[in-house]
C-alpha positions in Angstrom: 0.0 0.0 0.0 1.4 3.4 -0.8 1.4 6.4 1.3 -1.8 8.1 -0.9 -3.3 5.0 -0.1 -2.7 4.6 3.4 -4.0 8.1 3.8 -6.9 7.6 2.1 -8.1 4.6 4.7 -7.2 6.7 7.5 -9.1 9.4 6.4 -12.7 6.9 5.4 -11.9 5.8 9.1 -12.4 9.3 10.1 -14.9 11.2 8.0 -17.8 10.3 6.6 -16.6 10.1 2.4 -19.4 9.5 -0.5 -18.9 7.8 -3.6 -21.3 9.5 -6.1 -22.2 10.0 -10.0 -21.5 13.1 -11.1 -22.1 14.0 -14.6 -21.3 10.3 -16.0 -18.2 10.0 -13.8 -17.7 9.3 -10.3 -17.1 11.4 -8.0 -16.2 12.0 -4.3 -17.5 14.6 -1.3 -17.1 14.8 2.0 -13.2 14.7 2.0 -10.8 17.4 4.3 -9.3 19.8 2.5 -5.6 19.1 2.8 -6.5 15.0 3.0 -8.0 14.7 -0.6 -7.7 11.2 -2.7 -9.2 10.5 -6.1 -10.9 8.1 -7.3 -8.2 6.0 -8.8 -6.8 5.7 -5.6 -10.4 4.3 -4.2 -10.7 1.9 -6.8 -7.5 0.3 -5.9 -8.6 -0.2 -2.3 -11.5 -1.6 -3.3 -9.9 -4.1 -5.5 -7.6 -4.8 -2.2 -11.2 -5.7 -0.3 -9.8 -2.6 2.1 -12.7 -0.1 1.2 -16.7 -1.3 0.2 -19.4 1.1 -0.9 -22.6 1.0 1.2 -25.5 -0.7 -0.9 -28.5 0.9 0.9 -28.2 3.5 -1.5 -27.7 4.4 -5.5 -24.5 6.2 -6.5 -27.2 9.3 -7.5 -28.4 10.0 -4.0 -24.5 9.3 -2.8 -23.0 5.8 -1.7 -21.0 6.2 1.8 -17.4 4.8 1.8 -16.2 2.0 4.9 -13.5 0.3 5.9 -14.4 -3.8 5.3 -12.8 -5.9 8.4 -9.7 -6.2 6.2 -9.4 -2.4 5.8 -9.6 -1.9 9.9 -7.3 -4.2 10.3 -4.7 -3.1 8.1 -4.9 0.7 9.3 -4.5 -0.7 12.9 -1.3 -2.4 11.8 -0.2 0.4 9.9 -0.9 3.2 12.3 -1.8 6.6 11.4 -0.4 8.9 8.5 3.2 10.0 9.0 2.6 14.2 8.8 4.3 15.5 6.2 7.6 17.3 6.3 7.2 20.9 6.8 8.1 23.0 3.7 10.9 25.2 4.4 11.6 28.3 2.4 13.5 28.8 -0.1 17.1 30.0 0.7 18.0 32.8 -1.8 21.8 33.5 -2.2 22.9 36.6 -1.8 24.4 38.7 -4.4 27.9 39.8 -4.0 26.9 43.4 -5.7 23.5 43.5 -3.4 26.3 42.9 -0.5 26.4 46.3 1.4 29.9 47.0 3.0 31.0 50.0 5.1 
């Protein structure tokens, strides 16, 4: 499982993620801001029995995302999402000419 992946299945864990058809194409709502997955990366957990649509419902009222047993258990063993490393800015040399000297 990759890290986008791994993410993803934290984040269906934790939030409550909808599978739904949106203009002949599938599409997702419900995700955090900085935590958004497509749905490539859903498909592939569902092909891995980690992620199952809910059948109570059609994918035009919205189909909610959960973890199968398989999923739970392999967020547990993998523990939560490493945070990413903080950005740090750029350094900028410093010109020799912009250099002031007294």
């Amino acid at each position: 499982m990759n890290d986008a992946q791994h993410r993803a299945l934290q984040v269906i864990a934790e939030h409550e993620i909808t599978v739904y058809l949106s203009r002949h194409k599938l599409a997702l709502s419900g995700q955090p801001g900085p935590h958004r997955f497509t749905m490539r990366t859903v498909e592939a957990l569902e092909a891995q029995d980690l992620v199952k649509r809910s059948s109570a419902t059609t994918l035009v009222t919205g189909q909610r995302l959960h973890l199968t047993p398989t999923g739970r258990q392999a967020l547990d063993s993998l523990g939560p999402v490493p945070l990413p490393a903080p950005a740090s800015a750029p350094v900028r040399p410093v010109r020799p000419s912009a250099a002031r000297t007294r």
